[in-house]
TIVEXFI-603505 format. One record per residue (C-alpha): residue number from 0; x, y, z; residue in one letter. Coordinates in nm, 2 decimals, padded with zeros to 4 digits, always signed. Last residue first. Example, Ala and Ser with C-alpha at 12.3 -4.5 7.8 and 13.67 -1.06 7.14 Angstrom:
2
<r><seq>1</seq><X>+01.37</X><Y>-00.11</Y><Z>+00.71</Z><type>S</type></r>
<r><seq>0</seq><X>+01.23</X><Y>-00.45</Y><Z>+00.78</Z><type>A</type></r>
This chain:
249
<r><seq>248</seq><X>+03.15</X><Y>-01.94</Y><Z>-00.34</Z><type>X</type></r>
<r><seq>247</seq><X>+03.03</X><Y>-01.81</Y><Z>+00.03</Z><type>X</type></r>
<r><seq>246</seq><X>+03.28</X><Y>-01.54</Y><Z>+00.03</Z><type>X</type></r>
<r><seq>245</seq><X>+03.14</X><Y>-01.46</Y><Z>-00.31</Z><type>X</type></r>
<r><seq>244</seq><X>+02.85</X><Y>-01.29</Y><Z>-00.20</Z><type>X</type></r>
<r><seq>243</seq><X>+03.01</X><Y>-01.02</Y><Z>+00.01</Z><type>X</type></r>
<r><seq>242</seq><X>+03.25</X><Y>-00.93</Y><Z>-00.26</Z><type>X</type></r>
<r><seq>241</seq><X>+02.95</X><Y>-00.88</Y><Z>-00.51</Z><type>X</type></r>
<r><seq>240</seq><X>+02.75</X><Y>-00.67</Y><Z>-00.26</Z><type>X</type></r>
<r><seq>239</seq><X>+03.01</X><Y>-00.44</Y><Z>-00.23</Z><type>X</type></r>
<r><seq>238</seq><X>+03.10</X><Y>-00.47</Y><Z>-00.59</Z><type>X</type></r>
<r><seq>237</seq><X>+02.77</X><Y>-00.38</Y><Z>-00.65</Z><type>X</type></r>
<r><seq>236</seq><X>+02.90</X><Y>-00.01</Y><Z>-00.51</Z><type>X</type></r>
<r><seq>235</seq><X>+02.57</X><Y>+00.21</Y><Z>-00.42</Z><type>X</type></r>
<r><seq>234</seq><X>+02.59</X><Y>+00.05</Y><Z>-00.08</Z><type>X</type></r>
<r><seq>233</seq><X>+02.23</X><Y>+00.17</Y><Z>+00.10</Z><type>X</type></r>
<r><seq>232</seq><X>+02.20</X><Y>+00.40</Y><Z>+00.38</Z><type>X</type></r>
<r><seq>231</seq><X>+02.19</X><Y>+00.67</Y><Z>+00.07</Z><type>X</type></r>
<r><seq>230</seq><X>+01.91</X><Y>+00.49</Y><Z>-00.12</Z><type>X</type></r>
<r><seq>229</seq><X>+01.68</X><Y>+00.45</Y><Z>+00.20</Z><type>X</type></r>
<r><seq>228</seq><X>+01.61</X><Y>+00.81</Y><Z>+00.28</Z><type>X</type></r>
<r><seq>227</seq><X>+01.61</X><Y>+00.91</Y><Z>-00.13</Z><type>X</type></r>
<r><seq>226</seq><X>+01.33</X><Y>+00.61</Y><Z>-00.19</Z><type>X</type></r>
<r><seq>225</seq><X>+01.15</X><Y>+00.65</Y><Z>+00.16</Z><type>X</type></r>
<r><seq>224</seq><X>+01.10</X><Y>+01.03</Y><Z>+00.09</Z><type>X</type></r>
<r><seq>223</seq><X>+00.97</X><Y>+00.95</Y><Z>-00.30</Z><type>X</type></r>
<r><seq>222</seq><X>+00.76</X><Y>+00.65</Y><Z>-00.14</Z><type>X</type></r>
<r><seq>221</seq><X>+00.59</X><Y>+00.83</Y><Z>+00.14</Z><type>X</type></r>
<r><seq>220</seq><X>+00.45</X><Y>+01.11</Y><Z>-00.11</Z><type>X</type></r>
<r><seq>219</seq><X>+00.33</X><Y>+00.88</Y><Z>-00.37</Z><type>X</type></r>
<r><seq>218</seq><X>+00.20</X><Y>+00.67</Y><Z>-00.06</Z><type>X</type></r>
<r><seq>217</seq><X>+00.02</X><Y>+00.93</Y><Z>+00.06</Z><type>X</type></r>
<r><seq>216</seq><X>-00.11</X><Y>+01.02</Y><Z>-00.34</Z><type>X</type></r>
<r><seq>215</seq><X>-00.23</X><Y>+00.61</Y><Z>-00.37</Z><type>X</type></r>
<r><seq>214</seq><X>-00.40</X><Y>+00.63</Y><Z>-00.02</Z><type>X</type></r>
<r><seq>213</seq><X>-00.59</X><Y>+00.97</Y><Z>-00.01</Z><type>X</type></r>
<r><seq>212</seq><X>-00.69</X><Y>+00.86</Y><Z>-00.42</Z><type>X</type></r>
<r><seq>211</seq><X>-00.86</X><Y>+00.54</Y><Z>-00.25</Z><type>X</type></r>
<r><seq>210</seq><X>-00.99</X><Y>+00.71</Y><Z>+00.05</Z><type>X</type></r>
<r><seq>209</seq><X>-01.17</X><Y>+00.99</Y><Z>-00.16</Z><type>X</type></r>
<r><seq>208</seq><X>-01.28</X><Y>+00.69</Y><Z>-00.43</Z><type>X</type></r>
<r><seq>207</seq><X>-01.43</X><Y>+00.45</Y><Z>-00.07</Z><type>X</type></r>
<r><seq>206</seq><X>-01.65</X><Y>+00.78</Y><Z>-00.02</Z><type>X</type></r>
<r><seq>205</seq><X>-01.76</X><Y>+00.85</Y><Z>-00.37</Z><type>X</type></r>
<r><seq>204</seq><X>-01.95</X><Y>+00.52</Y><Z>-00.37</Z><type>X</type></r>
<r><seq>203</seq><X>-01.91</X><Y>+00.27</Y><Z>-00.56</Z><type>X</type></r>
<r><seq>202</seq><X>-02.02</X><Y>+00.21</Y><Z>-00.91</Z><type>X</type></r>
<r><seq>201</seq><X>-01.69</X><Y>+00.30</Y><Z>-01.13</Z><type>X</type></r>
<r><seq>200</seq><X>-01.46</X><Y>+00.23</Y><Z>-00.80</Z><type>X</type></r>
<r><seq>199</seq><X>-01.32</X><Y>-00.14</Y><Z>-00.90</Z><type>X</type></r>
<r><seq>198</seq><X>-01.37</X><Y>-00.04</Y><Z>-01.32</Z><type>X</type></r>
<r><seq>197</seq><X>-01.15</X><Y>+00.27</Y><Z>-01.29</Z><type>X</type></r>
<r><seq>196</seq><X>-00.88</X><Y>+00.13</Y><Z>-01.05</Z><type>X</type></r>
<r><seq>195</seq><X>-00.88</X><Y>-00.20</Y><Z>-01.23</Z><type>X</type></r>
<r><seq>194</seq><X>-00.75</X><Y>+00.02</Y><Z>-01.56</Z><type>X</type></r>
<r><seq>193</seq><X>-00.54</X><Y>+00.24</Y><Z>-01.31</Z><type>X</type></r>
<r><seq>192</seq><X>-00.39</X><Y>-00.06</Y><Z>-01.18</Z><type>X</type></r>
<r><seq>191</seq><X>-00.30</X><Y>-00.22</Y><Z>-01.52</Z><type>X</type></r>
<r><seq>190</seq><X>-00.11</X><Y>+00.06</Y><Z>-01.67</Z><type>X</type></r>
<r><seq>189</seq><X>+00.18</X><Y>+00.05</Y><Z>-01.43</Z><type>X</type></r>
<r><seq>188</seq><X>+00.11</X><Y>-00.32</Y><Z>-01.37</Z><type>X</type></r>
<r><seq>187</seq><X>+00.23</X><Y>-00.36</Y><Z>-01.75</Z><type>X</type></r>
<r><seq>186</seq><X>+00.60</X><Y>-00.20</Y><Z>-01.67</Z><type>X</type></r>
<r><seq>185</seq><X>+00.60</X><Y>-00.45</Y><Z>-01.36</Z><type>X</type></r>
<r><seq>184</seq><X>+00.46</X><Y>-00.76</Y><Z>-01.55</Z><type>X</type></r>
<r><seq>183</seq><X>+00.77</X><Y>-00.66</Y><Z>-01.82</Z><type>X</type></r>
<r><seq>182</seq><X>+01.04</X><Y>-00.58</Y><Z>-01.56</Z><type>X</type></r>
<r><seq>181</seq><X>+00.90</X><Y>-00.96</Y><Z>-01.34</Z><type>X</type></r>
<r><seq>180</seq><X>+00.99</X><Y>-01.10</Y><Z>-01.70</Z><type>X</type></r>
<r><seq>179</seq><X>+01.35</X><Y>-00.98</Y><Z>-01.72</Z><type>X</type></r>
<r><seq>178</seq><X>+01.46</X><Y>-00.74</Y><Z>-01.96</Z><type>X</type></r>
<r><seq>177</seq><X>+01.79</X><Y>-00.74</Y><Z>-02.01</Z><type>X</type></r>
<r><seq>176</seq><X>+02.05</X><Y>-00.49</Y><Z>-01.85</Z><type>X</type></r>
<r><seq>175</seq><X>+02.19</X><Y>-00.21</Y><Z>-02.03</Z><type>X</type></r>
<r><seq>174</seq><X>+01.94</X><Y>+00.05</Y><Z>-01.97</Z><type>X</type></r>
<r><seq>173</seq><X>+02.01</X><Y>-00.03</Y><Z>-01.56</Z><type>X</type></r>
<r><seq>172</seq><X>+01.70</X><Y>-00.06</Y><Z>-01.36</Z><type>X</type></r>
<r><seq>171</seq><X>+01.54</X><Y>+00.15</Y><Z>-01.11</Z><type>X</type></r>
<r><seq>170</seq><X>+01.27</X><Y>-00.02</Y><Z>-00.93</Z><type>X</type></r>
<r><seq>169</seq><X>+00.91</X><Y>+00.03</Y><Z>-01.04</Z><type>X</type></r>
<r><seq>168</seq><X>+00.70</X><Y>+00.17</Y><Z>-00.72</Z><type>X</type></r>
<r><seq>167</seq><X>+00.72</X><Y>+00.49</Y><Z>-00.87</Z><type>X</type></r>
<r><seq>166</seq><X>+00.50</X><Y>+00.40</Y><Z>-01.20</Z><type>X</type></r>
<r><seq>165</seq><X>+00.27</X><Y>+00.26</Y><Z>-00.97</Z><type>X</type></r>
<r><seq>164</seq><X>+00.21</X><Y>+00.56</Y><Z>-00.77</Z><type>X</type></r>
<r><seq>163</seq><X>+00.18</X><Y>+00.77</Y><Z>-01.07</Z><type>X</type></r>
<r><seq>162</seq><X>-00.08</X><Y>+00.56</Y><Z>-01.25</Z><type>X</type></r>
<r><seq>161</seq><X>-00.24</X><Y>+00.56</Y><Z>-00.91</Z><type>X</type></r>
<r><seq>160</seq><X>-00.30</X><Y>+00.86</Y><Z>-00.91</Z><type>X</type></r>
<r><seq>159</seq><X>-00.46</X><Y>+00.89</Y><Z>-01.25</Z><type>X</type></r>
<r><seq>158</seq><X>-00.70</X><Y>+00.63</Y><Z>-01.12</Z><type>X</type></r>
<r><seq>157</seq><X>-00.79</X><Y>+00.79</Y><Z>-00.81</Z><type>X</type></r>
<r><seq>156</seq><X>-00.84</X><Y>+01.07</Y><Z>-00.98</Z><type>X</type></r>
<r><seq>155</seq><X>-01.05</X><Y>+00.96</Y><Z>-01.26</Z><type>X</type></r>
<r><seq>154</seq><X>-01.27</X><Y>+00.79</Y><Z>-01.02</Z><type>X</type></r>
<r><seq>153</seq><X>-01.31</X><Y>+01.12</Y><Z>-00.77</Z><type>X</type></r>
<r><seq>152</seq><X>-01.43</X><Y>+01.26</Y><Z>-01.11</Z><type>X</type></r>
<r><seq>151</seq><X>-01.65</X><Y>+00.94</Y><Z>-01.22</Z><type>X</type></r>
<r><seq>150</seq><X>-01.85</X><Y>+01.03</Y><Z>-00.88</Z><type>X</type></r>
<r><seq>149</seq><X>-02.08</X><Y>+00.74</Y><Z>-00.71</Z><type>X</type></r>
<r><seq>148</seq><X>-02.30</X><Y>+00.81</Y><Z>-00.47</Z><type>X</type></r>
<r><seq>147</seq><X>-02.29</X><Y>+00.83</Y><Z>-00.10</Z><type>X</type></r>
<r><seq>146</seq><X>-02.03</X><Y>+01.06</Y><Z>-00.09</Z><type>X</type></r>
<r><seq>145</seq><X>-02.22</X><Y>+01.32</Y><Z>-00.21</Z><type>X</type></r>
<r><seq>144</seq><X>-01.97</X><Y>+01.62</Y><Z>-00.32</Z><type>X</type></r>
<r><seq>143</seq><X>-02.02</X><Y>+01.98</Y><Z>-00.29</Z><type>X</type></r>
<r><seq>142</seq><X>-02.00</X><Y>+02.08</Y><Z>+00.09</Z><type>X</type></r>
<r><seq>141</seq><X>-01.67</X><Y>+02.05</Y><Z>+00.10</Z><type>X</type></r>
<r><seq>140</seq><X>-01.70</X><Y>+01.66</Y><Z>+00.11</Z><type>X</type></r>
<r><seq>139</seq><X>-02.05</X><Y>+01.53</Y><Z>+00.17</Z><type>X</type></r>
<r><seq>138</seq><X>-02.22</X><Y>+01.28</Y><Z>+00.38</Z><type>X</type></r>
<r><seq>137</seq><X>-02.33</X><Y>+01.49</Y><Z>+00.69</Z><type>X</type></r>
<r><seq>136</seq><X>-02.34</X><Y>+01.25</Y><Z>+00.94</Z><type>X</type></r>
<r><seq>135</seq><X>-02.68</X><Y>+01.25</Y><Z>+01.18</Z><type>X</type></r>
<r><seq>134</seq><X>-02.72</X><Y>+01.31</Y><Z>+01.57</Z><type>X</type></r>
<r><seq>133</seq><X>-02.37</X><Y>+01.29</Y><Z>+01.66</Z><type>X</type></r>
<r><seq>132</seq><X>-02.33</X><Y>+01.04</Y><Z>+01.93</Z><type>X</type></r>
<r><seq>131</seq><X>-02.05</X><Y>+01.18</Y><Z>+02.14</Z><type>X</type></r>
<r><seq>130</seq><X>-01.72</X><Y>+00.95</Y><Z>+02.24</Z><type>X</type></r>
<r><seq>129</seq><X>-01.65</X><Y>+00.80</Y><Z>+02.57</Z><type>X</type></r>
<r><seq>128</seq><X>-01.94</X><Y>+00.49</Y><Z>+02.52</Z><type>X</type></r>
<r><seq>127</seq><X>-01.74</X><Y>+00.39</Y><Z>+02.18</Z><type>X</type></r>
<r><seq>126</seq><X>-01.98</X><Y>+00.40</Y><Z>+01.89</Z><type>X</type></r>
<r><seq>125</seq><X>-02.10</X><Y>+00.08</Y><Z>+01.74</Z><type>X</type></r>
<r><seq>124</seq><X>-02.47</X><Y>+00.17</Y><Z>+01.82</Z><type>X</type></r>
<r><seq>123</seq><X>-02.41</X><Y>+00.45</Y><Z>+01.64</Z><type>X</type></r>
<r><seq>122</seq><X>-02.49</X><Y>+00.21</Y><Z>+01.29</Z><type>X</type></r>
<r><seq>121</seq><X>-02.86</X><Y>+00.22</Y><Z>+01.39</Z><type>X</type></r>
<r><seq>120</seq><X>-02.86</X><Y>+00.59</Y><Z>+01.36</Z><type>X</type></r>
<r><seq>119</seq><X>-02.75</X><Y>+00.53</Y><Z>+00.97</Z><type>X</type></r>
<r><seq>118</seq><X>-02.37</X><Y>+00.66</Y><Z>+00.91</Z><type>X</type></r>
<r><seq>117</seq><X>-02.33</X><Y>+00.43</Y><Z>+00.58</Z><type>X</type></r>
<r><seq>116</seq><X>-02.31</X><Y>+00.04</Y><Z>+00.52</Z><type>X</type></r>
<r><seq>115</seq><X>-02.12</X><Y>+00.08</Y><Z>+00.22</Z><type>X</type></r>
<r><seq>114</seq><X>-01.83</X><Y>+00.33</Y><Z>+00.33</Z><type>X</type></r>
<r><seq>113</seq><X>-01.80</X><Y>+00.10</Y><Z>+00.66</Z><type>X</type></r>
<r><seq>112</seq><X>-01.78</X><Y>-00.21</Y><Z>+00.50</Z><type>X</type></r>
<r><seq>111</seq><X>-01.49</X><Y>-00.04</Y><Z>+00.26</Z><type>X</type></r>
<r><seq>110</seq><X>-01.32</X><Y>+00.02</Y><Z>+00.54</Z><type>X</type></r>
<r><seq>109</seq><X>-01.29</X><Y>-00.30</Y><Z>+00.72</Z><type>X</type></r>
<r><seq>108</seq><X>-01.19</X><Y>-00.46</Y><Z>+00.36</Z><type>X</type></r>
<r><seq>107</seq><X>-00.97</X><Y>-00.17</Y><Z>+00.30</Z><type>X</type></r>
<r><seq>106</seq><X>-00.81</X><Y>-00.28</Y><Z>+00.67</Z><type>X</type></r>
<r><seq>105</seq><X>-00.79</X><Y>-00.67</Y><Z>+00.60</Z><type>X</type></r>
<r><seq>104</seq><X>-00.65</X><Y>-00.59</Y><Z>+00.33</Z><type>X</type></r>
<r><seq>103</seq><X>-00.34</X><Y>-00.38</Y><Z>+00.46</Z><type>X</type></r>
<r><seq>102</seq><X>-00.18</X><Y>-00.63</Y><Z>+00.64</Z><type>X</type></r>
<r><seq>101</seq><X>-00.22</X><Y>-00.87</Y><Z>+00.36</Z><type>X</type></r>
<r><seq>100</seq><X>-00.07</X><Y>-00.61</Y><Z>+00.12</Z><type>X</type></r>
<r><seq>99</seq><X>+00.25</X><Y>-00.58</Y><Z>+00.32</Z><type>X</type></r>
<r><seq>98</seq><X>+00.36</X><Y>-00.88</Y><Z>+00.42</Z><type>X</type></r>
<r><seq>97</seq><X>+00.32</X><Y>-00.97</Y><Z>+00.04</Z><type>X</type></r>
<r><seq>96</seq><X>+00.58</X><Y>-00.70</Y><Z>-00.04</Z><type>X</type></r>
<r><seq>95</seq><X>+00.76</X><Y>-00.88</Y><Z>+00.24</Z><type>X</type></r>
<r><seq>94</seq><X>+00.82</X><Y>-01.22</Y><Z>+00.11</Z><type>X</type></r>
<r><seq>93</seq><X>+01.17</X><Y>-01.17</Y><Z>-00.07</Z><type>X</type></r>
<r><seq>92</seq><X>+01.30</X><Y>-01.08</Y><Z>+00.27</Z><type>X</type></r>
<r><seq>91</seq><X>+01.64</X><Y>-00.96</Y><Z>+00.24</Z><type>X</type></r>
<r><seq>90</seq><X>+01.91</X><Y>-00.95</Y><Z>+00.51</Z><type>X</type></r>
<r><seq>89</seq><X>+02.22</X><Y>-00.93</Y><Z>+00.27</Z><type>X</type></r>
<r><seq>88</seq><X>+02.30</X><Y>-01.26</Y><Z>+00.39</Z><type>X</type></r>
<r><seq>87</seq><X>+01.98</X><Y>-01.42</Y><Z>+00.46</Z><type>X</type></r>
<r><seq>86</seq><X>+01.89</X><Y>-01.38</Y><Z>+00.13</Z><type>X</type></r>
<r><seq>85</seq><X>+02.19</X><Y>-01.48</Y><Z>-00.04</Z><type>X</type></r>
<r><seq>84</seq><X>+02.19</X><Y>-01.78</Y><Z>+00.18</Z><type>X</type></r>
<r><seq>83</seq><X>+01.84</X><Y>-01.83</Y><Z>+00.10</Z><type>X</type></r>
<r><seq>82</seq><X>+01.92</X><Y>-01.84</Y><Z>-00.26</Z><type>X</type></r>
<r><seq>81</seq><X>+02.18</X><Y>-02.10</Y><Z>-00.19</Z><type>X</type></r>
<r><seq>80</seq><X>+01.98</X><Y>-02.31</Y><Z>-00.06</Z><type>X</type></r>
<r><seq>79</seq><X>+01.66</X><Y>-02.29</Y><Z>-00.26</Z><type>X</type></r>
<r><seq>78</seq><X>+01.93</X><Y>-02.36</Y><Z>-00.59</Z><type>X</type></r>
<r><seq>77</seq><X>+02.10</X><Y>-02.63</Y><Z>-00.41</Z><type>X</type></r>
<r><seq>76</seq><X>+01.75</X><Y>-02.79</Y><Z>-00.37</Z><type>X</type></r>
<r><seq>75</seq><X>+01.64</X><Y>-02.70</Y><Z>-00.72</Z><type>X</type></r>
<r><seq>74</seq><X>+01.91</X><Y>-02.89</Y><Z>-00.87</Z><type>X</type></r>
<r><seq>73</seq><X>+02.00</X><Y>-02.88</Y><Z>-01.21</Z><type>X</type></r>
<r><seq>72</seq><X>+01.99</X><Y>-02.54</Y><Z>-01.27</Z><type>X</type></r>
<r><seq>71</seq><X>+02.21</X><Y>-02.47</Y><Z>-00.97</Z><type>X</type></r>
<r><seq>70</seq><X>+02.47</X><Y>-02.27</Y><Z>-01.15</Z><type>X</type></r>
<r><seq>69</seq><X>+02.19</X><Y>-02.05</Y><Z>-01.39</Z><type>X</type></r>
<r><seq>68</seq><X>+01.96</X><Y>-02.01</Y><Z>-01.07</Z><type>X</type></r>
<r><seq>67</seq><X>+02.30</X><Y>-01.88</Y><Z>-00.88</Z><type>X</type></r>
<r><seq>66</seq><X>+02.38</X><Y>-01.61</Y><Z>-01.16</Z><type>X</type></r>
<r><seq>65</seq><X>+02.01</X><Y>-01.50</Y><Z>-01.18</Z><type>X</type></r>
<r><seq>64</seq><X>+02.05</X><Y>-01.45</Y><Z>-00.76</Z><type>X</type></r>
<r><seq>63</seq><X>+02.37</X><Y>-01.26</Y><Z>-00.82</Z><type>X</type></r>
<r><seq>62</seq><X>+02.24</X><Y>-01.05</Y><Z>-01.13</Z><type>X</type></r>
<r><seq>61</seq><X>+01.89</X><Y>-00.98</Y><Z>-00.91</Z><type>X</type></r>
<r><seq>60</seq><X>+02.14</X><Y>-00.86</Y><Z>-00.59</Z><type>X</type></r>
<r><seq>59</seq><X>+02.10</X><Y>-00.48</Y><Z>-00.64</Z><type>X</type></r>
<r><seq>58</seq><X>+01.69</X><Y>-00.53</Y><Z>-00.74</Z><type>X</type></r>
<r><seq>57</seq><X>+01.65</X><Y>-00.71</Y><Z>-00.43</Z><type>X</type></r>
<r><seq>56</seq><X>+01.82</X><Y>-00.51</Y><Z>-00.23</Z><type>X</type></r>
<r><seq>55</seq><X>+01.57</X><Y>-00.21</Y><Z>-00.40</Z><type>X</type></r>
<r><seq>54</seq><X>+01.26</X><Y>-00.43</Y><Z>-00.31</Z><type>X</type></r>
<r><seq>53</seq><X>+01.37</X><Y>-00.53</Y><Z>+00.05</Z><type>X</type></r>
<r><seq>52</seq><X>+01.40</X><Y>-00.14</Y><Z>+00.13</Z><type>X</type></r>
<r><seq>51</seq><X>+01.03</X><Y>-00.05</Y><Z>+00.00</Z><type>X</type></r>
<r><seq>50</seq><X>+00.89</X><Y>-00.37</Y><Z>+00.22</Z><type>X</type></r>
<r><seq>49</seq><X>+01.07</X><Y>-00.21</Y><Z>+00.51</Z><type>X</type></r>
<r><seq>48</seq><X>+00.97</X><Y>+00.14</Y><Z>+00.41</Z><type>X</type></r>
<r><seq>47</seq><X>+00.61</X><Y>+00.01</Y><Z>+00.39</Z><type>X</type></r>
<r><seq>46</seq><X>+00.60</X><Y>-00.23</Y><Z>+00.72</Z><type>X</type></r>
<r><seq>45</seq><X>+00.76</X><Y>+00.10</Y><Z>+00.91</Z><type>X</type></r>
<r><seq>44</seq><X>+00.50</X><Y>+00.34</Y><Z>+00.74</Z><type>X</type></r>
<r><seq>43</seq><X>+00.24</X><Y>+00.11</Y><Z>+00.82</Z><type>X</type></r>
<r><seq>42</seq><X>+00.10</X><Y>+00.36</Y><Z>+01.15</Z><type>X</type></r>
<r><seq>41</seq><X>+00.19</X><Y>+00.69</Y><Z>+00.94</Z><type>X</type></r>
<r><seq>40</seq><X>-00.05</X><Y>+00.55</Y><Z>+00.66</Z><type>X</type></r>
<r><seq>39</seq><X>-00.31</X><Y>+00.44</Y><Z>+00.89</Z><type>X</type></r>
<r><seq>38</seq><X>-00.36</X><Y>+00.81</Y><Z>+01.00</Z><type>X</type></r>
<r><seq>37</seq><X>-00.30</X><Y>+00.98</Y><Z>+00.64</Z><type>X</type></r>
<r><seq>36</seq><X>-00.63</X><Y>+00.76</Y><Z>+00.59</Z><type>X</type></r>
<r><seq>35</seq><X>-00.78</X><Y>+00.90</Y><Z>+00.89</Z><type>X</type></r>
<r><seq>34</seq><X>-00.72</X><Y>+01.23</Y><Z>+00.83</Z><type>X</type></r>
<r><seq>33</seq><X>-00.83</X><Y>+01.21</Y><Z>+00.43</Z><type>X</type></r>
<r><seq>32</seq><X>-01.18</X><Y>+01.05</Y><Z>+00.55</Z><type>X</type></r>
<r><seq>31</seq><X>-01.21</X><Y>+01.30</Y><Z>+00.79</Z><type>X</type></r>
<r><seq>30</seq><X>-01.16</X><Y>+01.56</Y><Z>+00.47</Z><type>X</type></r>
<r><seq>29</seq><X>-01.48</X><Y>+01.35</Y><Z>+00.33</Z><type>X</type></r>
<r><seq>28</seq><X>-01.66</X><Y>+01.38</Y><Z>+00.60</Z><type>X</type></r>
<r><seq>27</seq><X>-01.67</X><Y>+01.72</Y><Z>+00.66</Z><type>X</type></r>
<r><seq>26</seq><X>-01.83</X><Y>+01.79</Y><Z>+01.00</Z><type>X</type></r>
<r><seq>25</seq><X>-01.60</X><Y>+02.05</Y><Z>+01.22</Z><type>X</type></r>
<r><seq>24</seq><X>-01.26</X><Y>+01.81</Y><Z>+01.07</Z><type>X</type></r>
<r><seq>23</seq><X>-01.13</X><Y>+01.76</Y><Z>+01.37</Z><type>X</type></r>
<r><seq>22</seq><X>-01.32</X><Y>+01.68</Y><Z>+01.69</Z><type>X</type></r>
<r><seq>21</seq><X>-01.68</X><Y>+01.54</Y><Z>+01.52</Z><type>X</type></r>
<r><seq>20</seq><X>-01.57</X><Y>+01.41</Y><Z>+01.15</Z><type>X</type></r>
<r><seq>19</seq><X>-01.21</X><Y>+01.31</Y><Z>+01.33</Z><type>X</type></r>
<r><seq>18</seq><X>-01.41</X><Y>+01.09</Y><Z>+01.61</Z><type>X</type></r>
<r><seq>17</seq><X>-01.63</X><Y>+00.95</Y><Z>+01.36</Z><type>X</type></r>
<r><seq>16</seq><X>-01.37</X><Y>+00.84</Y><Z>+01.16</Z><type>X</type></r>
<r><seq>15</seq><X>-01.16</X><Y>+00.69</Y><Z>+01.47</Z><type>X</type></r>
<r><seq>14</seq><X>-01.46</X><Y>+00.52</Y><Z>+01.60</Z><type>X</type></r>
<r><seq>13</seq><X>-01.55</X><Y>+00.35</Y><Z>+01.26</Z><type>X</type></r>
<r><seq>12</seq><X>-01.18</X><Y>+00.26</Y><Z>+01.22</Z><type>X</type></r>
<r><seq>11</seq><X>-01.19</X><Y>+00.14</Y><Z>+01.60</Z><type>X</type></r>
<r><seq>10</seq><X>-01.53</X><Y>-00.08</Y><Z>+01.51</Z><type>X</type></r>
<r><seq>9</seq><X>-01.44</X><Y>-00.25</Y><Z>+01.16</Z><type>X</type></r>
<r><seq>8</seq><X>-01.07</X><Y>-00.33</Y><Z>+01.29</Z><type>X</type></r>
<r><seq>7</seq><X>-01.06</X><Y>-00.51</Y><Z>+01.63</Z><type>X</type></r>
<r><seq>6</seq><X>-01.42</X><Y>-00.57</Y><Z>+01.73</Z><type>X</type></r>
<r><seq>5</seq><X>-01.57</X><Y>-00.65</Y><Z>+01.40</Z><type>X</type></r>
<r><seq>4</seq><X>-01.28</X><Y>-00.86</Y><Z>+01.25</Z><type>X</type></r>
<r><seq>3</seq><X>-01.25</X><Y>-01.03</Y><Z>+01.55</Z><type>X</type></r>
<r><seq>2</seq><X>-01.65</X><Y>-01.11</Y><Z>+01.60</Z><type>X</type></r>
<r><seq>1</seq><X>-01.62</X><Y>-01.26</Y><Z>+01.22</Z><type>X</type></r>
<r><seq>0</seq><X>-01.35</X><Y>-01.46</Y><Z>+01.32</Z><type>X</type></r>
């Protein structure tokens, strides 16, 4: 597993960094560190418009699937059932969030490796044999910043960011609706993330706060065009949705 790991994410995102650092970005690492989080971006944009999509069908058919938990109360089987039904029928998958964030796990966990194990010569040995060995990395962004050592501004950024990304993420929901208790963990996430951003990158290095912050505004970016792309494909009628769903009752 460990060999996996190694071969198939540590190594090509080490590659791919160096490559940008060297061909791109003229020897700022902290801009290649931008490029090549903009880079795994573009390649989950399909797994994060697809998890964005199954959120907001999920937020259209919440009344429908409260309505069958309160019918099937007494029996969790009919309940499951029918719920996959639901599911199934509006092609929803309840899972995919998760999808999402163990896909991209294994890749901060790759990345944060490489952050803390630095650009030291012995670490070139992991190069590809078609790309040049630079001699040394220069470990600062624009020339001002170390990346090697923690910076509480690159934390209060990243944080701040991803306030905003968070507070995007939370579905619409109609004033007149009650609150339901995945609205309440939702509106507490929103301040929650930020608070875990701060402690998670207090004592890191700089690096892993650029890539943090790249990720959280990216996503700020992806998620506004995903959110207006996917809301007109959608039915903005329930009583689409509500017609479908009764031809099963």
């Amino acid at each position: 597993m460990a060999y996996i790991f190694h071969e198939f994410l540590y190594r090509p995102l080490f590659n791919a960094l160096v490559f940008l650092y060297e061909s791109v970005t003229f020897g700022d690492l902290g801009l290649a560190i931008i490029l090549l989080t903009i880079v795994i971006r573009v390649i989950l944009y399909p797994l994060f418009r697809k998890s964005i999509r199954n959120q907001m069908l999920l937020q259209r058919i919440q009344p429908h699937v409260k309505r069958i938990q309160l019918d099937h109360k007494d029996n969790r089987e009919k309940q499951a059932q029918a719920l996959l039904e639901l599911y199934r029928e509006h092609k929803v998958n309840p899972f995919s969030g998760f999808l999402l964030l163990l896909v991209q796990l294994p890749i901060l966990i790759a990345l944060y490796r490489l952050f803390l194990n630095g650009f030291s010569p012995e670490s070139f040995a992991d190069l590809y044999s078609f790309l040049s060995h630079p001699e040394a990395i220069n470990e600062t962004f624009l020339g001002l910043l170390n990346l090697t050592k923690p910076s509480i501004v690159v934390v209060g950024i990243a944080a701040v960011a991803q306030y905003f990304q968070a507070k995007l993420a939370l579905p619409k929901r109609d004033p007149n609706a009650e609150v339901s208790q995945a609205d309440k963990i939702g509106k507490q996430m929103v301040f929650l993330g930020p608070i875990l951003t701060l402690v998670f990158l207090v004592r890191l290095p700089a690096a892993i706060g650029i890539y943090w912050t790249a990720t959280s505004v990216f996503s700020v970016i992806q998620q506004v065009l995903v959110n207006r792309s996917i809301a007109k494909a959608l039915p903005t009628d329930h009583g689409t949705i509500q017609g479908k769903s009764n031809k099963n009752n």
